[in-house]
C-alpha positions in Angstrom: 0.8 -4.2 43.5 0.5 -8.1 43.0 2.7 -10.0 41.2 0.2 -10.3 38.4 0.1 -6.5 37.6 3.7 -6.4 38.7 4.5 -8.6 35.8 1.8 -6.5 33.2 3.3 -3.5 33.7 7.0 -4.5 34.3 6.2 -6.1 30.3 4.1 -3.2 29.0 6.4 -0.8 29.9 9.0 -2.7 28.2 7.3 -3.0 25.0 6.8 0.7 24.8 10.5 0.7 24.9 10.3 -1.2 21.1 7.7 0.3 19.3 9.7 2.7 16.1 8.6 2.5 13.0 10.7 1.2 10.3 12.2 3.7 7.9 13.0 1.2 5.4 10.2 0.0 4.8 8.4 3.2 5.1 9.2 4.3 1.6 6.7 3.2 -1.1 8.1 0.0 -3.6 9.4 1.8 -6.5 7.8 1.3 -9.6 4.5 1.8 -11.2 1.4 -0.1 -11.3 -0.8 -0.9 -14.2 -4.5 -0.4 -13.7 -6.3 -2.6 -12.4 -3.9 -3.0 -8.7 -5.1 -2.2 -6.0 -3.9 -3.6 -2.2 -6.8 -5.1 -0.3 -6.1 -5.5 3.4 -7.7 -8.0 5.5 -8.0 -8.5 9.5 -7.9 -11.8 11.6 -10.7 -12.5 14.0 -7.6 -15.0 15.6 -7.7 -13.9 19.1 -10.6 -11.2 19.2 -12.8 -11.9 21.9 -15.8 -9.6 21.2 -18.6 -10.0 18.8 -18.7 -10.7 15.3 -20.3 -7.2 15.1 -18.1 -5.9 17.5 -14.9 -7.3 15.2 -15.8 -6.3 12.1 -16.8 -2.3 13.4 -12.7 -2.7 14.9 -11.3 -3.7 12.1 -13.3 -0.9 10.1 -12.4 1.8 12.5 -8.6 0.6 12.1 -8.5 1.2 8.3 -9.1 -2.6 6.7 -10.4 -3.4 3.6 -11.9 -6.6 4.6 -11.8 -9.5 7.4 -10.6 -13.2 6.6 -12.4 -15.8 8.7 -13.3 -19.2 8.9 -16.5 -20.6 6.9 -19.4 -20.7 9.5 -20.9 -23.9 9.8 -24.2 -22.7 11.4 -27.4 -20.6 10.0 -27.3 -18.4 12.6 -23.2 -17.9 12.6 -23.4 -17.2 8.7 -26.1 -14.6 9.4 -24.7 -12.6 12.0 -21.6 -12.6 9.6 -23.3 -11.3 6.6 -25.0 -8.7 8.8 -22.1 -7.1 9.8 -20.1 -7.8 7.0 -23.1 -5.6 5.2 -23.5 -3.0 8.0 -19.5 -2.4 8.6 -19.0 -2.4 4.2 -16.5 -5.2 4.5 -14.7 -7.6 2.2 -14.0 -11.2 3.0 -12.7 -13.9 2.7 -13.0 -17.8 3.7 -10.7 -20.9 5.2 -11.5 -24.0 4.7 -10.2 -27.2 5.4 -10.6 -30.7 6.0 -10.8 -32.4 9.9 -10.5 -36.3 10.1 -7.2 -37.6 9.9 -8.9 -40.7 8.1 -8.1 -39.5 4.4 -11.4 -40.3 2.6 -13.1 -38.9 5.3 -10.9 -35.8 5.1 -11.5 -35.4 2.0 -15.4 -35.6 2.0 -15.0 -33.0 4.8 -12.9 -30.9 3.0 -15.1 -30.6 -0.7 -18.4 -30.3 1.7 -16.7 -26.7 3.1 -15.0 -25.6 -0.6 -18.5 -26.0 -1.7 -20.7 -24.4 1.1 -18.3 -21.1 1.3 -17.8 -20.7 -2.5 -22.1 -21.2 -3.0 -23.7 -20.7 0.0 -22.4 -17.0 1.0 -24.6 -14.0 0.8 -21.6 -12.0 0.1 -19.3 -13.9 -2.4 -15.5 -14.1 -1.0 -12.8 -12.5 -2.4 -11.2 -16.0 -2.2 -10.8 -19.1 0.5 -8.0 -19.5 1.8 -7.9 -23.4 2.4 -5.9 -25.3 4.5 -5.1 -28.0 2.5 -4.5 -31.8 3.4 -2.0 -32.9 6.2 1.8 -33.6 6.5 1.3 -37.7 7.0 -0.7 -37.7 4.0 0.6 -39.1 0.7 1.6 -37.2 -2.5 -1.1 -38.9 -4.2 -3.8 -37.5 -1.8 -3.3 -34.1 -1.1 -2.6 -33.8 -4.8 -6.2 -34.8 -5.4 -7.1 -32.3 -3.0 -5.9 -29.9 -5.3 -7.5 -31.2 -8.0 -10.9 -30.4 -5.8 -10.2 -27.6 -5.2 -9.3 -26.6 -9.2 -12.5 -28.2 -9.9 -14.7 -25.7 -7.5 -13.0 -22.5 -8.0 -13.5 -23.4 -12.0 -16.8 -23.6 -11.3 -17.7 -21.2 -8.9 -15.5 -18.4 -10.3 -14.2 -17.9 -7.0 -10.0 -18.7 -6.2 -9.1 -20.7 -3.9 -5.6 -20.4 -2.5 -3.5 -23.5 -0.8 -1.5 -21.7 2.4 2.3 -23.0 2.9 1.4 -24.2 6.4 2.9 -26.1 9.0 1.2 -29.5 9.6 -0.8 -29.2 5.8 0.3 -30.7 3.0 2.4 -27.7 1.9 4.1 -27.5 5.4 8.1 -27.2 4.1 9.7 -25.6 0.5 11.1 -28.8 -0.8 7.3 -30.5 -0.1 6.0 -27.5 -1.8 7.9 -27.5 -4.6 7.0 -30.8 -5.8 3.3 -30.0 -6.0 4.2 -26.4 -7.5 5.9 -28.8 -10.4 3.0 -31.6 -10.5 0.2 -28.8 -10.6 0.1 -26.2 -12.6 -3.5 -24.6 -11.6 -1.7 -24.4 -7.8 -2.0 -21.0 -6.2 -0.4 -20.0 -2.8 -1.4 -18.3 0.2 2.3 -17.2 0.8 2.6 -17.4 5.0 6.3 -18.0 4.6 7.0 -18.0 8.2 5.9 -21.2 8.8 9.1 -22.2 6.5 11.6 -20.2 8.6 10.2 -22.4 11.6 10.2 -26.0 9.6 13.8 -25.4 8.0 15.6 -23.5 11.1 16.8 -20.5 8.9 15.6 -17.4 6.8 15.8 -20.0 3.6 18.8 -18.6 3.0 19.7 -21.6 1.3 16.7 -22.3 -0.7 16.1 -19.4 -3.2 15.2 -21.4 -6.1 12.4 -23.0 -4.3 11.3 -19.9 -2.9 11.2 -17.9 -5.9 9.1 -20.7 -7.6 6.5 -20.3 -4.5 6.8 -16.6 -4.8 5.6 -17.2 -8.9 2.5 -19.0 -7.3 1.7 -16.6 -4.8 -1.8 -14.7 -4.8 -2.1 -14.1 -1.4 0.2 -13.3 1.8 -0.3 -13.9 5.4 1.8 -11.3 6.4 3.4 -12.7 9.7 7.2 -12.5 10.6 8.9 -15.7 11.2 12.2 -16.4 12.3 14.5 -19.5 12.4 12.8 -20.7 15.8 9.2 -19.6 15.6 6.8 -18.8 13.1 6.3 -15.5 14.9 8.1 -13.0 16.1 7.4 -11.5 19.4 6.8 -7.9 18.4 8.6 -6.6 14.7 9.3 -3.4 15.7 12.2 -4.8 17.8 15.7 -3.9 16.9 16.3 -7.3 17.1 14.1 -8.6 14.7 15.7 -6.7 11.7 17.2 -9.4 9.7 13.9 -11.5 10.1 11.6 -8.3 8.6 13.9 -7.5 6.1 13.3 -10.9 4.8 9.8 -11.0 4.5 9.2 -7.9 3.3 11.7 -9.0 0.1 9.8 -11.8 -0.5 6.6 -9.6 -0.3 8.1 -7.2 -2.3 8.5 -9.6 -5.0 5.0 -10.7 -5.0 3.5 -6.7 -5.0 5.6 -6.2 -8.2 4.5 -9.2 -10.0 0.7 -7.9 -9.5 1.1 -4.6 -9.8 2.6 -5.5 -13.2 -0.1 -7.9 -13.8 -2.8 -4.9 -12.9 -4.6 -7.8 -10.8 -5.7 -7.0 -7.2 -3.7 -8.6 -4.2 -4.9 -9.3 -0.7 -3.2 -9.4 2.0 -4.1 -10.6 5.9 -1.5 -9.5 9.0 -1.9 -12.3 10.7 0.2 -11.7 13.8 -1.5 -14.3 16.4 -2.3 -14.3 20.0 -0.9 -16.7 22.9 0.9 -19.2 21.7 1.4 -17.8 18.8 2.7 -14.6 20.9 4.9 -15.2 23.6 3.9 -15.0 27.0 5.4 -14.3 30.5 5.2 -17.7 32.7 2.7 -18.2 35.5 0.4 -15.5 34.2 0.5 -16.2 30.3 0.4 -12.0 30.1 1.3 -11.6 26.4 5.1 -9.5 25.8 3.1 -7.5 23.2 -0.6 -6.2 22.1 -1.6 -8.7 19.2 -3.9 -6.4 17.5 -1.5 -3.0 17.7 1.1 -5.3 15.7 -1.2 -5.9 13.3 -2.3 -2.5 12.8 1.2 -1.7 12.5 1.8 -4.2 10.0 -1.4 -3.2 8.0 -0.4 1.0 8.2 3.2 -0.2 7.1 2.1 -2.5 4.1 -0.4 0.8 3.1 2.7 2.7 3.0 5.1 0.8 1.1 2.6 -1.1 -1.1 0.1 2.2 -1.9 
């Protein structure tokens, strides 16, 4: 055996060693919903290597509601897209975003993809996801990105939802919170682990802020973070515990407040592959399989949130 396989089984084997499910979180939420709920689950084509076909008829078999991907720029992208999104009876959603680090440029950038995903779709989105301005731009700006983006989902009936993500203009809590106070019309995608990265910690020491993002939230990425990573390396390690327990509080918070509501909620597992998954050196062999963990995460977020 070469060192290669050496080092793919020596890690496979011990990943099998971590795989239990999680009791805890096993048991549905307590509490019941009004009608109208209902969980919508979404896949990540981050990391898939086939097809769009061949995606879409994965994430079908696995049990997903829908796929979350970024807007297509081409013809011929968007219509092998809408062909399997049709053949495969799939939901989806959009992200958009903005390129240039020149801000008017940005900017331009950025309203031309809000309104090609929100108009030009043969299947409307359930809701774009947009990654929304950058860290080094000014308050000023990225609020007037928001205002955009208010401006196109008033008009296209279609939500568009600002993700708390490193390097965007929502990249840390105490950032955040300054636009969730400036902005009223501001809706989240919650992808909280970025914020356990930024600020070093499980935001132990930031409630207040959190809860106000939690108010905002009408999406997840559901991805575990820790203090130093926006990822864990598989959560159904031991280890990991404290760091699931965590996000699954702050999720819990957010189920409640639609169930109560009666609105529908989406939610993405958005586990990553390398970087984003660690990787042994010299071979860059991944410690875990990205798409098991987010099955995993999809069948446990069915079970507690059903």
């Amino acid at each position: 055996m070469d060192r290669r396989n050496f080092l793919r089984h020596s890690s496979l084997a011990g990943a099998a060693l971590c795989i239990p499910a999680l009791p805890a979180f096993s048991a549905p939420l307590a509490g019941e919903a009004k009608e109208g709920f209902k969980l919508i689950i979404m896949a990540t084509n981050w990391g898939y290597e086939g097809t769009t076909d061949e995606f879409c008829a994965a994430a079908k078999k696995a049990g997903y509601d829908g796929i979350e991907v970024w807007w297509p720029t081409s013809a011929e992208a968007q219509q092998e897209l809408f062909a399997a999104l049709s053949k495969h009876q799939l939901e989806v959603g959009y992200l958009c975003a903005g390129y240039d680090s020149d801000y008017t440029k940005h900017a331009h950038q950025f309203e031309a993809a809000l309104k090609a995903a929100t108009t030009q779709s043969k299947q409307p989105p359930l809701y774009i996801n947009s990654h929304s301005g950058r860290d080094y731009f000014t308050f000023e700006q990225n609020a007037a990105l928001i205002d955009i983006t208010t401006r196109i989902s008033a008009a296209s009936g279609i939500p568009v939802y600002h993700e708390t993500h490193r390097s965007r203009m929502l990249f840390a809590a105490h950032v955040a919170r300054q636009f969730i106070t400036a902005k009223p019309a501001l809706r989240l995608t919650l992808d909280i682990s970025h914020w356990c990265n930024v600020h070093e910690s499980l935001l132990e020491d930031q409630q207040e802020t959190v809860s106000k993002a939690l108010e905002r939230a009408s999406h997840i990425h559901a991805r575990i973070g820790h203090a130093e990573g926006p990822q864990v390396n598989d959560p159904r390690a031991p280890e990991w515990d404290n760091a699931v327990k965590a996000h699954f509080s702050w999720w819990d918070q957010v189920v409640r407040r639609h169930r109560e509501a009666g609105k529908p909620l989406t939610i993405l597992t958005e586990f990553g592959p390398a970087d984003y998954l660690p990787a042994l050196p010299y071979t860059r062999q991944p410690v875990a399989n990205q798409w098991d963990i987010n099955v995993y995460m999809m069948q446990q977020l069915r079970q507690r949130y059903k």
